[in-house]
C-alpha positions as a Markdown table, in Angstrom:
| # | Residue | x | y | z |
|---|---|---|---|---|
| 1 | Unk | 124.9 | 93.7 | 10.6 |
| 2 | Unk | 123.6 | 90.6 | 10.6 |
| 3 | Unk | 125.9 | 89.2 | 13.4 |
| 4 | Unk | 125.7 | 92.5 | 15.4 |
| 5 | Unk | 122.1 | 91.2 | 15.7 |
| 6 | Unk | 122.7 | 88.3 | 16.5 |
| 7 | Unk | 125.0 | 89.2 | 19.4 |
| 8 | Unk | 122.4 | 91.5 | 20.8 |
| 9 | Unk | 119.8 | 88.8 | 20.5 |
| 10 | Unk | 122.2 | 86.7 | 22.9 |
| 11 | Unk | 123.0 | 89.3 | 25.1 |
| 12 | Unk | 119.1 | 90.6 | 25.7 |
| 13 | Unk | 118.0 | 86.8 | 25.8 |
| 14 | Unk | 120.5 | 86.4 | 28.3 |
| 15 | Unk | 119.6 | 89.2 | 30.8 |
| 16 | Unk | 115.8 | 88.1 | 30.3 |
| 17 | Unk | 116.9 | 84.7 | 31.4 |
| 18 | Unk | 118.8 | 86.5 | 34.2 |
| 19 | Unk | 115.9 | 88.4 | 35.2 |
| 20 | Unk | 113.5 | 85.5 | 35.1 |
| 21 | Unk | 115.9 | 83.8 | 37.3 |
| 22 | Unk | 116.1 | 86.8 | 40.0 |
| 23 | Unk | 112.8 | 87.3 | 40.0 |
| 24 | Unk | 112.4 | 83.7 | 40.4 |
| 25 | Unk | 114.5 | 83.7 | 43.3 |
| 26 | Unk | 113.2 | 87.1 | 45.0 |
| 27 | Unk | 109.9 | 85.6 | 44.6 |
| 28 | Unk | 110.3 | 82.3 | 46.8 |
| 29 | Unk | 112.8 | 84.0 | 49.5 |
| 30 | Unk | 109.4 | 87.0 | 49.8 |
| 31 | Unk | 107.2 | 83.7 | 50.2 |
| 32 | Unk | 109.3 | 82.1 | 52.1 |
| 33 | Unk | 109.4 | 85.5 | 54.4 |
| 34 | Unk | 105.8 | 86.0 | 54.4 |
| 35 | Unk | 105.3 | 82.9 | 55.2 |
| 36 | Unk | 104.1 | 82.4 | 51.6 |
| 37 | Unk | 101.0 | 85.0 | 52.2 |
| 38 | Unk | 100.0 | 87.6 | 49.4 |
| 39 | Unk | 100.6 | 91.5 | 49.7 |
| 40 | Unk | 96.7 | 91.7 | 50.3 |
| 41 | Unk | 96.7 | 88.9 | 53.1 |
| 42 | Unk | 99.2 | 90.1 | 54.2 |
| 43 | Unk | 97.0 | 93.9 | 54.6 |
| 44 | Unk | 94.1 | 92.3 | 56.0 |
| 45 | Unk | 96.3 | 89.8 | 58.5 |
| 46 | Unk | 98.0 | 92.9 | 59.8 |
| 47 | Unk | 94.4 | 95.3 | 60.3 |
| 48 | Unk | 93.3 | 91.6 | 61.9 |
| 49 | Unk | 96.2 | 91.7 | 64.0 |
| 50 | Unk | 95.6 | 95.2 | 65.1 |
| 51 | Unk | 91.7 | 94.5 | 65.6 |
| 52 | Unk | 92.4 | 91.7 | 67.7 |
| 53 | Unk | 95.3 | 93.6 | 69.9 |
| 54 | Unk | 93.3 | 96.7 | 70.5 |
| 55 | Unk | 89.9 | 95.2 | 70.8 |
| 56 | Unk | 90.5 | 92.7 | 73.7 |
| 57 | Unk | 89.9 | 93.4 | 77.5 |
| 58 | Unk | 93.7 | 92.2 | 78.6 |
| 59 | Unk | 96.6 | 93.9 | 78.6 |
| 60 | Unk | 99.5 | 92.5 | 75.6 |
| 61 | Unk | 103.1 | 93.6 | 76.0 |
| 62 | Unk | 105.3 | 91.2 | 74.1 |
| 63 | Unk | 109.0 | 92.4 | 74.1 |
| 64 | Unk | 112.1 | 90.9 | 71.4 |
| 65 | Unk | 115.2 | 88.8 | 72.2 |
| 66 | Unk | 117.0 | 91.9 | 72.7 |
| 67 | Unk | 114.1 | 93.0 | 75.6 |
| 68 | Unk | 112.7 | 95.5 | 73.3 |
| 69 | Unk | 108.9 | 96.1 | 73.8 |
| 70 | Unk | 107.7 | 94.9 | 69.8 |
| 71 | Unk | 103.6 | 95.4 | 70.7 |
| 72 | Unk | 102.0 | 96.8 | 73.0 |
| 73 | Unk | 97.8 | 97.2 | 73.1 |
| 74 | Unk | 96.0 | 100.1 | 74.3 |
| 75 | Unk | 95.0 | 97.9 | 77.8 |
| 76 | Unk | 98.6 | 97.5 | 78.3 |
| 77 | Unk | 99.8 | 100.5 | 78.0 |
| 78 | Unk | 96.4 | 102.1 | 80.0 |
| 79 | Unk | 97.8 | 99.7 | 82.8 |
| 80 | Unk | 101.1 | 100.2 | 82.8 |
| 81 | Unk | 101.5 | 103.5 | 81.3 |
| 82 | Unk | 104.1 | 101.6 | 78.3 |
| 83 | Unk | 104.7 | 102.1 | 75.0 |
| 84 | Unk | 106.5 | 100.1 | 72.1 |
| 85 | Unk | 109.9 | 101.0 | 71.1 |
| 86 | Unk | 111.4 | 101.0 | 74.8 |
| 87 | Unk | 113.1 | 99.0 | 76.1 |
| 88 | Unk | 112.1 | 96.7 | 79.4 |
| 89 | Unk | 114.5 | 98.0 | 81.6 |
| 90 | Unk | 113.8 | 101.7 | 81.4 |
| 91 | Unk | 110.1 | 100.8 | 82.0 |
| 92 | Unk | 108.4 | 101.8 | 84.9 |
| 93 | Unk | 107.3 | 98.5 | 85.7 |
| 94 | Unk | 106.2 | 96.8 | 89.4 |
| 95 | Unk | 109.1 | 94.6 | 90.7 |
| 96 | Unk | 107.1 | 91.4 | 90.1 |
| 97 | Unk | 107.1 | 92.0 | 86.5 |
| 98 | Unk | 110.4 | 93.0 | 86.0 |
| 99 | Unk | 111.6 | 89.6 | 87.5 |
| 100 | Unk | 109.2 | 88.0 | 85.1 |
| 101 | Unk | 110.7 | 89.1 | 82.2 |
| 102 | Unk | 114.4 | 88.8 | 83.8 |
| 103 | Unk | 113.6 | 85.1 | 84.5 |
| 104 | Unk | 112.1 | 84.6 | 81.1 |
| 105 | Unk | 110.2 | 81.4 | 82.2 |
| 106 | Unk | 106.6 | 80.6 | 82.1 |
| 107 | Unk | 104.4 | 82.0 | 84.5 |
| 108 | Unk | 100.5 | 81.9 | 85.5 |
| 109 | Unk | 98.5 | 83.9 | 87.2 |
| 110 | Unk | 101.0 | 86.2 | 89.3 |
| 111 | Unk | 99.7 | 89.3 | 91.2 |
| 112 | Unk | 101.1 | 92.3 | 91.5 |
| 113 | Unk | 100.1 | 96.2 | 92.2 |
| 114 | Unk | 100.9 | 98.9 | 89.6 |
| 115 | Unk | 99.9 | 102.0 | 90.8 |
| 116 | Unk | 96.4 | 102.3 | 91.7 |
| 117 | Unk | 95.4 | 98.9 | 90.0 |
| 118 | Unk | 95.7 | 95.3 | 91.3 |
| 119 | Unk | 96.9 | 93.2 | 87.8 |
| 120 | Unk | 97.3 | 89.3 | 87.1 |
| 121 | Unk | 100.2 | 88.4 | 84.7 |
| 122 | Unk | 100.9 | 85.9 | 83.0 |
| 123 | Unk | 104.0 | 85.1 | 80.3 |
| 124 | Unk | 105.0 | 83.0 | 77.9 |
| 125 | Unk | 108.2 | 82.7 | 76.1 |
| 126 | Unk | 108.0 | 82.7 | 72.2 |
| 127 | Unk | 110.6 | 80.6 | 69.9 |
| 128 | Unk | 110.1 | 79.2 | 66.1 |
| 129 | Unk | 112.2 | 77.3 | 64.5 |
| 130 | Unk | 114.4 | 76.9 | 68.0 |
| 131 | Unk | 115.2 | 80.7 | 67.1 |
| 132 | Unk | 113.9 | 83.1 | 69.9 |
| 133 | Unk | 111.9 | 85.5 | 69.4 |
| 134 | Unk | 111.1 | 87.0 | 72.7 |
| 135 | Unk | 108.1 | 86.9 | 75.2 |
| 136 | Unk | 104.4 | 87.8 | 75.6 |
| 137 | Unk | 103.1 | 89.3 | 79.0 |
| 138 | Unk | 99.4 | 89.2 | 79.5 |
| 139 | Unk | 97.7 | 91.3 | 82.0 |
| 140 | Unk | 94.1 | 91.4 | 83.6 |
| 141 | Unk | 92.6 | 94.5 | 85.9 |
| 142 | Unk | 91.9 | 92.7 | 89.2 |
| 143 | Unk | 91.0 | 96.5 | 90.8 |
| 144 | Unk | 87.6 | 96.5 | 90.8 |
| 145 | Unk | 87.3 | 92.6 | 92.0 |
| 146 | Unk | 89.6 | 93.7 | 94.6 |
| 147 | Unk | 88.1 | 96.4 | 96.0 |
| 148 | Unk | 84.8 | 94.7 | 96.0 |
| 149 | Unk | 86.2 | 92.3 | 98.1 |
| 150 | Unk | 87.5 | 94.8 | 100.6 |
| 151 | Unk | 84.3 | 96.4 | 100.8 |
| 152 | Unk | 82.8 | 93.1 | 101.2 |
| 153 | Unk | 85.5 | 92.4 | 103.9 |
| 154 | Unk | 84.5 | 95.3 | 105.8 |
| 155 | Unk | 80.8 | 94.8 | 105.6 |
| 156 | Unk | 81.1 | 91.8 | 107.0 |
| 157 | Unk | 83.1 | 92.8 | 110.0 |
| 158 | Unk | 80.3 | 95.3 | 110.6 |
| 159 | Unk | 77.4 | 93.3 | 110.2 |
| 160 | Unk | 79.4 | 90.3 | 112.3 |
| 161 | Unk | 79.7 | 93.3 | 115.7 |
| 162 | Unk | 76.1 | 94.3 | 114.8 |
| 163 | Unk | 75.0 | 90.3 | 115.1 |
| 164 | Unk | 76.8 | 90.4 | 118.5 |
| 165 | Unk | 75.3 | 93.3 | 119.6 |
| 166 | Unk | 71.6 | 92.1 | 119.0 |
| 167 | Unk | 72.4 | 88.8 | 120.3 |
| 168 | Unk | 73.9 | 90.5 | 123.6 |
| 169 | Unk | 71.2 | 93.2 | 123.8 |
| 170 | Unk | 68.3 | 90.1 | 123.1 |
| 171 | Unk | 70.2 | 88.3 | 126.2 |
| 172 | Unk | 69.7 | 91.2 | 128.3 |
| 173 | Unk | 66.2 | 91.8 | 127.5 |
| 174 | Unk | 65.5 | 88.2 | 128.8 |
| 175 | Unk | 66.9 | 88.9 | 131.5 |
| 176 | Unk | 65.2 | 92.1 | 132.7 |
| 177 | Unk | 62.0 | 90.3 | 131.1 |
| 178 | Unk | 62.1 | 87.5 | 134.0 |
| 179 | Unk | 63.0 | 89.5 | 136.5 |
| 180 | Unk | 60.1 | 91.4 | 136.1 |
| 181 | Unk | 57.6 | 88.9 | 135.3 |
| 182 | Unk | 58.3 | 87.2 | 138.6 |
| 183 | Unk | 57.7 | 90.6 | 140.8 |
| 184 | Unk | 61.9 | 91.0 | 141.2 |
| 185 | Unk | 61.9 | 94.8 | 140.5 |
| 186 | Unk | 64.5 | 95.8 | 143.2 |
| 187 | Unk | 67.3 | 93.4 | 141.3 |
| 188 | Unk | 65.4 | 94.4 | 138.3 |
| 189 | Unk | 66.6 | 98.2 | 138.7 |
| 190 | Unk | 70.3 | 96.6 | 139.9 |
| 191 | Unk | 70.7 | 94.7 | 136.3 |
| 192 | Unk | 69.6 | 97.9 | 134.9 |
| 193 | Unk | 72.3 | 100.1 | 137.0 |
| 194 | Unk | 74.8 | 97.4 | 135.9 |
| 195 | Unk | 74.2 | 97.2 | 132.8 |
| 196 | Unk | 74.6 | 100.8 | 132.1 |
| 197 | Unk | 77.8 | 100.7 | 133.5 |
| 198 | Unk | 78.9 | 98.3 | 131.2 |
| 199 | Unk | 77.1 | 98.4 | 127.9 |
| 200 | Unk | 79.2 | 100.7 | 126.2 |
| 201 | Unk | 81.8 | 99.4 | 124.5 |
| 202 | Unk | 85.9 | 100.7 | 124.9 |
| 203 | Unk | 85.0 | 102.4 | 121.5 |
| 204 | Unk | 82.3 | 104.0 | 122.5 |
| 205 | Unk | 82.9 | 105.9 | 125.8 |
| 206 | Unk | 85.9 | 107.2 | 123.2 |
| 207 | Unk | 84.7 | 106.9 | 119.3 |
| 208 | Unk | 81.2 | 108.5 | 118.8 |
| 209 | Unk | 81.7 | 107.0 | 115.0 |
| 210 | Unk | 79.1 | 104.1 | 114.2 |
| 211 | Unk | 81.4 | 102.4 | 111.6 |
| 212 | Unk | 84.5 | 103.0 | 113.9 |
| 213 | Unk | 82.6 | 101.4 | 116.7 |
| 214 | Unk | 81.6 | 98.1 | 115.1 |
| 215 | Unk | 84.8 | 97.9 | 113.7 |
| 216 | Unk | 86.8 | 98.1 | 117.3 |
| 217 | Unk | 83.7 | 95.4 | 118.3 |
| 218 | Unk | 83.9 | 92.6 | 115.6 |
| 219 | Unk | 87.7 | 92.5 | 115.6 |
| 220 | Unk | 88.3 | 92.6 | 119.8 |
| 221 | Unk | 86.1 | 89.6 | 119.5 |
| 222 | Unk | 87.9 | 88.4 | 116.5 |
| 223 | Unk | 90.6 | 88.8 | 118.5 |
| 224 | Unk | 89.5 | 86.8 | 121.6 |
| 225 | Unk | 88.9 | 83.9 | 119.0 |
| 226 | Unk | 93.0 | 83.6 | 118.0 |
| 227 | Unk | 93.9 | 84.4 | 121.8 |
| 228 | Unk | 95.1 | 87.4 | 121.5 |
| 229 | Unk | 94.1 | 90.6 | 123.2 |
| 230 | Unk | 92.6 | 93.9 | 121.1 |
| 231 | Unk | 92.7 | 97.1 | 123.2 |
| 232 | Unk | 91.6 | 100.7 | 123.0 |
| 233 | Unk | 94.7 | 102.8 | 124.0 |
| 234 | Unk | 93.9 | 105.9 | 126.7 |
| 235 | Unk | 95.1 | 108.4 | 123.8 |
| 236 | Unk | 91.7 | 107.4 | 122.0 |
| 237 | Unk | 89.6 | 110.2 | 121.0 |
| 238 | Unk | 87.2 | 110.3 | 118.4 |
| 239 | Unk | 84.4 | 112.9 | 118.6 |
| 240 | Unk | 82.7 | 113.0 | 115.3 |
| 241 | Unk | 82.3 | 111.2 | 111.8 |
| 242 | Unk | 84.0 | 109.2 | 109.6 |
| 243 | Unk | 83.4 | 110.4 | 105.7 |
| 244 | Unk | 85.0 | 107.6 | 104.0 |
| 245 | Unk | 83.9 | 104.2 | 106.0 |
| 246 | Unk | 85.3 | 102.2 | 103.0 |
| 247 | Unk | 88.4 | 103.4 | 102.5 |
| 248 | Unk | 88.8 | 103.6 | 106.9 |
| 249 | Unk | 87.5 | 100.4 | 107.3 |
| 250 | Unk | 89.8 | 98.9 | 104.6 |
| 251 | Unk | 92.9 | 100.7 | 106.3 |
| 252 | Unk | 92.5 | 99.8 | 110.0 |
| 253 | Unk | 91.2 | 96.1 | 108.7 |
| 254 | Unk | 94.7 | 95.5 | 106.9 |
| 255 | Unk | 96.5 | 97.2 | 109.6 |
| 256 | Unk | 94.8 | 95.4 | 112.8 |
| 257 | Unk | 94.4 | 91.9 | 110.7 |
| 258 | Unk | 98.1 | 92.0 | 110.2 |
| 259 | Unk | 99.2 | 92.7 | 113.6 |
| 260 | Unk | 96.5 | 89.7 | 115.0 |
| 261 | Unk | 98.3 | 87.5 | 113.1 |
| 262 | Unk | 101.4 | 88.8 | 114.2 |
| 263 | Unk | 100.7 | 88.6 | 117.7 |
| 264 | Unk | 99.3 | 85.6 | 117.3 |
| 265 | Unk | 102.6 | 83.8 | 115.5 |
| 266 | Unk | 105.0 | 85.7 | 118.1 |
| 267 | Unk | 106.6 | 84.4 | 120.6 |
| 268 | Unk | 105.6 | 86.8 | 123.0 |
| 269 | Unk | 102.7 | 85.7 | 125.6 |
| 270 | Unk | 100.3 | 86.8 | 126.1 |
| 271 | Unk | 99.7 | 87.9 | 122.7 |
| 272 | Unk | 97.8 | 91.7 | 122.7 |
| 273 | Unk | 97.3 | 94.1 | 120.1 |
| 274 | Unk | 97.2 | 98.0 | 120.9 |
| 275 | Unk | 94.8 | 100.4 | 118.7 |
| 276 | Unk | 94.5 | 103.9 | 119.3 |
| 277 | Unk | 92.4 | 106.2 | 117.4 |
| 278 | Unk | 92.9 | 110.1 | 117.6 |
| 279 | Unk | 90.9 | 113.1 | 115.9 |
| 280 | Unk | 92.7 | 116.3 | 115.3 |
| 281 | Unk | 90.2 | 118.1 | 113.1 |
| 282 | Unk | 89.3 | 116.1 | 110.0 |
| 283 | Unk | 92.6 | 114.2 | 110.6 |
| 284 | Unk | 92.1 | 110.8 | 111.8 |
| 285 | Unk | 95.5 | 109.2 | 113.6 |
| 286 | Unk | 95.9 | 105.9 | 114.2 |
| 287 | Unk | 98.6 | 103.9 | 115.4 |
| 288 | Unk | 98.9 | 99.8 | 115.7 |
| 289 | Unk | 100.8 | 97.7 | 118.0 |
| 290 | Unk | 101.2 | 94.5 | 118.1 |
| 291 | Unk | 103.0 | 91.8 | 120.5 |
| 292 | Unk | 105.1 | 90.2 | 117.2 |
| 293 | Unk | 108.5 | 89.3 | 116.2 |
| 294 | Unk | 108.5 | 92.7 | 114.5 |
| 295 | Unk | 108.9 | 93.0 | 110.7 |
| 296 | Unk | 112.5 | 91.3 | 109.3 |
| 297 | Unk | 115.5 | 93.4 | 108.5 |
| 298 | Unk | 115.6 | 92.5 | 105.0 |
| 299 | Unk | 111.6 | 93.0 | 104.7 |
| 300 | Unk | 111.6 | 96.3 | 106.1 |
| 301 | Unk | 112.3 | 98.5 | 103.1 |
| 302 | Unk | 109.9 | 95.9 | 100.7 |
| 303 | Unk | 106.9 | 95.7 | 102.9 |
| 304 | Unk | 104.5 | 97.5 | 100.8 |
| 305 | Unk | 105.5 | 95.7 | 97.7 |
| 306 | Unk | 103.1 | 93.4 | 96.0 |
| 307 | Unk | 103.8 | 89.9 | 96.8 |
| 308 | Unk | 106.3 | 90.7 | 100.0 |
| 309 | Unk | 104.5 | 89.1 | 103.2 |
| 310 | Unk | 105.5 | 88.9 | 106.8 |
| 311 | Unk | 103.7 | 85.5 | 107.2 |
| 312 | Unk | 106.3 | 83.7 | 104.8 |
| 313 | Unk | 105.0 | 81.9 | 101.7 |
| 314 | Unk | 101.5 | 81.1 | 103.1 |
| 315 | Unk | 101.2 | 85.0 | 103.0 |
| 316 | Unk | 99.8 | 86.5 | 99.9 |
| 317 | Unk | 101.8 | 89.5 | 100.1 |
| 318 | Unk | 98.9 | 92.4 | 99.0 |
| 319 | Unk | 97.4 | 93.6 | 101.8 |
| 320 | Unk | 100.1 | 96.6 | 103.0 |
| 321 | Unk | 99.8 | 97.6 | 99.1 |
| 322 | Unk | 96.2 | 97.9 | 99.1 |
| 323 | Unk | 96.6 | 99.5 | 102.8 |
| 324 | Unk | 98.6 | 102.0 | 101.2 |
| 325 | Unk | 96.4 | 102.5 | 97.8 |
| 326 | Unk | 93.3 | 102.6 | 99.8 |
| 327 | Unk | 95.3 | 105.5 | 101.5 |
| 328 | Unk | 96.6 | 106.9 | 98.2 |
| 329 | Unk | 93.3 | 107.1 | 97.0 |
| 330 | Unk | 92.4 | 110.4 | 99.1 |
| 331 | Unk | 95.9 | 111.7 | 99.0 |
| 332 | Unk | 96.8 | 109.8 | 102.3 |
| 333 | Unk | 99.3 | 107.4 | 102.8 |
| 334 | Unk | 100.8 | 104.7 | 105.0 |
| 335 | Unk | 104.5 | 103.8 | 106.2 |
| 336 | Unk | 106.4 | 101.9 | 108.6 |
| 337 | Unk | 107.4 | 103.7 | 111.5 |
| 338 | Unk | 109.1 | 101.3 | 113.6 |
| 339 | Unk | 110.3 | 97.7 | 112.2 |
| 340 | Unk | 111.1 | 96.5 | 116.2 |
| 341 | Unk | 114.3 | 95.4 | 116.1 |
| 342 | Unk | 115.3 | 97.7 | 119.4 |
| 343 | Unk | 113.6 | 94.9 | 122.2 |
| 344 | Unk | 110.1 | 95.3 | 120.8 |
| 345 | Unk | 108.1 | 94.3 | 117.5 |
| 346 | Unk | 107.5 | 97.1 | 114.7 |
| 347 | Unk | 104.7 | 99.5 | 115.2 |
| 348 | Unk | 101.6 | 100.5 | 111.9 |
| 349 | Unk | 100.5 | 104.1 | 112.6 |
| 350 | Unk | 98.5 | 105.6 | 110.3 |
| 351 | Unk | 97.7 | 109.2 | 109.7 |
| 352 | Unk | 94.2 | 110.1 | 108.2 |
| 353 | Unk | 94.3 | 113.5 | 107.5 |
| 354 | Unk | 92.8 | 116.7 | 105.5 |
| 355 | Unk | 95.9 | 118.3 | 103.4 |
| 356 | Unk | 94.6 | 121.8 | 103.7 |
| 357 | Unk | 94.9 | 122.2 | 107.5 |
| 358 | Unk | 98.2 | 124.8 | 108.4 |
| 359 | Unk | 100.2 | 123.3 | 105.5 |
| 360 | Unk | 100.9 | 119.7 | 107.0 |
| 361 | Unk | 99.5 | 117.6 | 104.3 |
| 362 | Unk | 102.6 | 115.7 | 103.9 |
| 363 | Unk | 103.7 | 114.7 | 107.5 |
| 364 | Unk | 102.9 | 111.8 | 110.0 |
| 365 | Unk | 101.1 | 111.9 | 113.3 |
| 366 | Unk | 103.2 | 111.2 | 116.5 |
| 367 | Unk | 103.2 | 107.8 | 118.2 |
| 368 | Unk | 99.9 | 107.6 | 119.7 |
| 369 | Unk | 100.5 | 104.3 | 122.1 |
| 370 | Unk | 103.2 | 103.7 | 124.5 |
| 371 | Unk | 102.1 | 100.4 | 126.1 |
| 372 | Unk | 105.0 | 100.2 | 128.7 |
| 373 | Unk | 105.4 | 96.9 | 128.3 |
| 374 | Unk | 109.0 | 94.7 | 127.6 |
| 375 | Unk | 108.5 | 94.3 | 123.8 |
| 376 | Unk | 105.7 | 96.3 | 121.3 |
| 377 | Unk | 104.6 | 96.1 | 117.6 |
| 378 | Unk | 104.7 | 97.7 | 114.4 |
| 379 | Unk | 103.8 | 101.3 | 114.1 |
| 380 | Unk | 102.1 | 101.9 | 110.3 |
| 381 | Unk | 101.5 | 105.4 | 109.4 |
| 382 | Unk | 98.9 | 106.9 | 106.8 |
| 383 | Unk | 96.9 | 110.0 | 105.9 |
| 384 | Unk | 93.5 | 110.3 | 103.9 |
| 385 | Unk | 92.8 | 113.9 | 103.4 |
| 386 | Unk | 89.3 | 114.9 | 104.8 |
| 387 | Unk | 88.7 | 111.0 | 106.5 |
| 388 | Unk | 86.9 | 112.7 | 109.4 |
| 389 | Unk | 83.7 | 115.6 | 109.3 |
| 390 | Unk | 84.9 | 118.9 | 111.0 |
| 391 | Unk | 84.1 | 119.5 | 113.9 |
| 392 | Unk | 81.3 | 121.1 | 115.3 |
| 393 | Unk | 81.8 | 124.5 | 116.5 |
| 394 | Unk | 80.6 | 124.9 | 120.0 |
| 395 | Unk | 77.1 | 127.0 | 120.3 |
């Protein structure tokens, strides 16, 4: 009995020792793990975590080695419309960012346009221990910075025709005011005759729209500055109101600043640029050519993607995007027509249009200028539902 004891003395002592041991063992490979923290720091590290992550104003998608998305914040996924558990590929991400994470190298400050917003991105690769462990892409909402700047862009082009006008108004008034302070009231009444010829504008024997007016002012003098020629085509016709000046202004301003500096680097002299502005109920058209090389075959499909420019790497590649978001933004849109690779350069039109009117919300007005000239520019096209009042009904 005795010995039987004894024996299972050894035997318990032995798996004591053996679980000692284990739990020994267990023990350092959980710190080790953990990173030596406790179950309860380990709680509070992970609510910090998610505090941190979900609290922040920028957007946090970190994906694995295996291109897994591991976390993803509530900004991120508001911005990109991502969750975790997917995998970067089958993301619905802008091309900029996929080549981010395809490259897998360090990048700062990178724009791009997803969707409706205008983002900055950067990433950083993330290894410990030489073992990697991924990537972490940060994003920043650049929209409303972005639009303010457009509207600021636009304001000033309207403010700078407005400046001219005073200043060429204030000339004339001198003008009439010494004629007729020193008893010349015959030439008096000829300055008067000639001015009225003349004072209107192109736009505004053709555009009765104030903003549309300005616009066509400030940028054919713009125009005259890079030596290049801005002109009304004969198809122009504009008879009543724009409702959205902003999101107008921020169209044409895109469309016509492009083709300027198209003109303007093309070979072609002299360098012109054709507008032509057309109302068809609350549908605005508008069509831009230029005198440019014309938009590059392999461009041609990519144009409206962030960070694509025609004006090589001094370009910064975002203003056909937001040409066509501004357009978006009311339902509209903008295209490529024409690229130019038939003898003339490719042709912006744009169609501004309301999507109720006999069904053709989604088509494209017709080519509204035909300047019979040897070679021609882009033609963009674009709608923006309801961009023009209706039209009056005749008394």
């Amino acid at each position: 009995m005795t010995s039987e004891l004894g024996i299972a003395a050894v035997f318990a002592g032995g798996a004591l020792l053996l679980g000692f041991v284990g739990s020994v063992l267990l023990a350092r490979r959980l710190k080790r793990l953990t990173l030596g923290l406790e179950p309860g720091e380990l709680a509070e590290l992970v609510q910090e975590r998610e505090a941190v992550l979900h609290g922040i104003s920028e957007g946090v998608l970190a994906v694995d080695a295996d291109g897994r998305v591991s976390v993803c914040n509530g900004e991120a996924a508001r911005l990109l419309g991502v969750h975790t558990g997917g995998t970067v590929a089958a993301l619905s991400l802008p091309p900029a960012l996929r080549q981010v994470f395809a490259d897998r190298a360090p990048v700062d400050n990178v724009i791009t346009v997803a969707g409706e917003r205008v983002l900055v991105a950067n990433y950083r690769a993330v290894r410990r221990d030489e073992r990697d462990l991924g990537g972490v892409l940060t994003l920043r909402d650049r929209t409303a910075l972005e639009t303010i700047t457009r509207e600021l862009e636009s304001v000033r082009t309207l403010s700078t025709a407005l400046r001219a006008q005073r200043h060429e108004f204030a000339n004339r008034l001198h003008v009439l005011s010494g004629l007729l302070q020193n008893g010349h009231g015959g030439e008096a009444l000829e300055f008067l005759h000639a001015v009225s010829d003349t004072a209107a504008p192109a736009a505004g024997r053709t555009v009765d729209d104030p903003y549309l007016q300005a616009f066509v002012d400030a940028k054919t003098a713009e125009a005259a500055e890079k030596d290049v020629r801005l002109t009304l085509a004969d198809t122009t016709w504009v008879g009543t109101r724009v409702t959205a000046p902003v999101e107008v202004t921020t169209v044409l301003g895109i469309l016509v600043d492009n083709a300027l500096e198209a003109a303007r680097r093309g070979a072609r002299r002299p360098a012109w640029v054709d507008l032509a502005l057309l109302e068809d109920g609350a549908t605005l058209h508008i069509s831009v050519v230029d005198s440019g090389d014309g938009v590059p075959a392999g461009l041609a499909g990519r144009i409206f993607d962030s960070g694509v420019s025609m004006h090589g790497e001094d370009g910064r590649g975002l203003g056909l995007a937001l040409a066509r978001q501004a357009a978006r933004r009311l339902h509209g849109d903008v295209r490529l027509a024409d690229p130019g690779h038939h003898g003339h350069d490719a042709a912006f039109g744009v169609r501004l249009t309301d999507p109720g009117r006999d069904g053709h919300d989604a088509a494209f007005g017709v080519r509204l200028t035909d300047p019979g000239r040897d070679g021609h520019g882009a033609v963009f096209e674009a709608r923006l539902p309801g961009a023009l009042q209706p039209a009056r009904e005749p008394a």
